[in-house]
C-alpha positions, 0 to 999 in steps of 0.5 A: 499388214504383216503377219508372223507365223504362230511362235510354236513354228519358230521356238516348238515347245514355248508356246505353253508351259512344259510339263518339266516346268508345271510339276517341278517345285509343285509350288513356289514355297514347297520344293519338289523331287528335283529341288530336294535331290539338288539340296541333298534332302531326300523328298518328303524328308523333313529338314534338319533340327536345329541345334540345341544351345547348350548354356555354358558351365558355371565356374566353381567358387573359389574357396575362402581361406581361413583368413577370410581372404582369397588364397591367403597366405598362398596368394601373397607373392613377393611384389605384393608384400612391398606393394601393401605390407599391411595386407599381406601382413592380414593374410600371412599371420591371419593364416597362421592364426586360423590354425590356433586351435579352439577359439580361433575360428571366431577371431581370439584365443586364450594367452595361454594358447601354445601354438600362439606362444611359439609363433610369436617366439619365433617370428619377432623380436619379442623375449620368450621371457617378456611373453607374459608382459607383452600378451597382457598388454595386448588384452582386451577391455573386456576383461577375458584372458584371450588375444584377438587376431587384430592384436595378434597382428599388431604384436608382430608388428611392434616386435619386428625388430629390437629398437635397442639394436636399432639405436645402437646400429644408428649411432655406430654409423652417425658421427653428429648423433642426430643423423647419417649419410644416406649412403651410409643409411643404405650400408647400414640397412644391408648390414641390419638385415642380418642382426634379424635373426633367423633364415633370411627368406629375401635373399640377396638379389632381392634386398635391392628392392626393398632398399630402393623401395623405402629410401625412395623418400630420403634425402641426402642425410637421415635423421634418427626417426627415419632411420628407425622406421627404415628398419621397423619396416624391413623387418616387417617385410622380412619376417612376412615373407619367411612367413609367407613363403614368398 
């Protein structure tokens, strides 16, 4: 038969394993001189650490207001009073409450308590004459002389607005004395706005928006009751925003 000659004559140096190939690597898991050099490692260096995971910072809380809100008074802006009245009613005059003085800060303070006196005063309707009779209305079942934040609250919001004022605007605009245009009711909000008292804290371009909030609901006439609760409520929102600052 045919015989080839040894593969060391036609291919010198593959017939057996190098020297190159039986020292480089050393092993299959442990990498040699030539493999660290061609890594960037130094031989025998040991590879790098890992790096530590630093958990991220926990964000402080945000401190409570002393109305027990979330800002209180700071928070509330000019949408949010249109949206949810009532609240930002919570927030504004429970701020103003807070700073009462003694007894405050556990939710009443005395009838004869100044700062009360004067801020009812100046954010209602209310007489500084009729003070007196309208803080004893407001009186507890218990028996204490002290008016509660709840109450406090409540006071400024049946004071919004004098219903006698209310009635005299309703009938000067109504020519049946049972109800007004609804255009009409709406010239007559404007012209109410002013007999408020005090600065006018809404200011002209955003007196829109509060008419066009609470008339969403009226028809072609007005009658009387709506009329009156067309008025109590933008008072409301135009002391809270004075109030508020918003």
């Amino acid at each position: 038969g045919i015989r080839f000659p040894p593969v060391e004559d036609i291919w010198p140096g593959h017939g057996a394993r190098s020297p190159q190939h039986s020292t480089m690597g050393n092993t299959c898991c442990n990498p040699g001189a030539e493999d660290a050099e061609a890594n960037g490692m130094a031989s025998g260096a040991a590879p790098p650490a890992a790096k530590a995971k630093v958990a991220p910072a926990r964000a402080a809380p945000q401190p409570r207001s002393p109305a027990g809100g979330s800002g209180a008074a700071g928070a509330l802006d000019f949408q949010m009073i249109l949206l949810d009245l009532d609240q930002a009613e919570q927030l504004a005059y429970g701020t103003a409450f807070a700073a009462f003085g003694s007894g405050a800060e556990s939710g009443s303070v005395q009838l004869d308590c100044q700062p009360l006196r004067d801020f009812v005063a100046a954010n209602s309707a209310c007489p500084y004459e009729e003070l007196d009779v309208e803080l004893l209305r407001r009186v507890g079942q218990d028996g204490e002389m002290k008016i509660t934040l709840a109450a406090f609250i409540q006071m400024l919001r049946d004071n919004a607005v004098a219903e006698g004022k209310v009635l005299e605007r309703f009938l000067g605009l109504s020519s049946n004395v049972e109800t007004i245009d609804s255009q009409e009711c709406r010239s007559g909000l404007l012209m109410f706005k002013d007999e408020l008292g005090g600065p006018d804290s809404v200011g002209e371009g955003r007196w829109e928006q509060v008419f066009d909030m609470e008339m969403s609901d009226a028809g072609a006439v007005v009658s009387m009751e709506a009329w009156t609760g067309y008025c109590k409520t933008v008072a409301r929102i135009a002391r809270v925003v004075h109030v508020a600052k918003a």
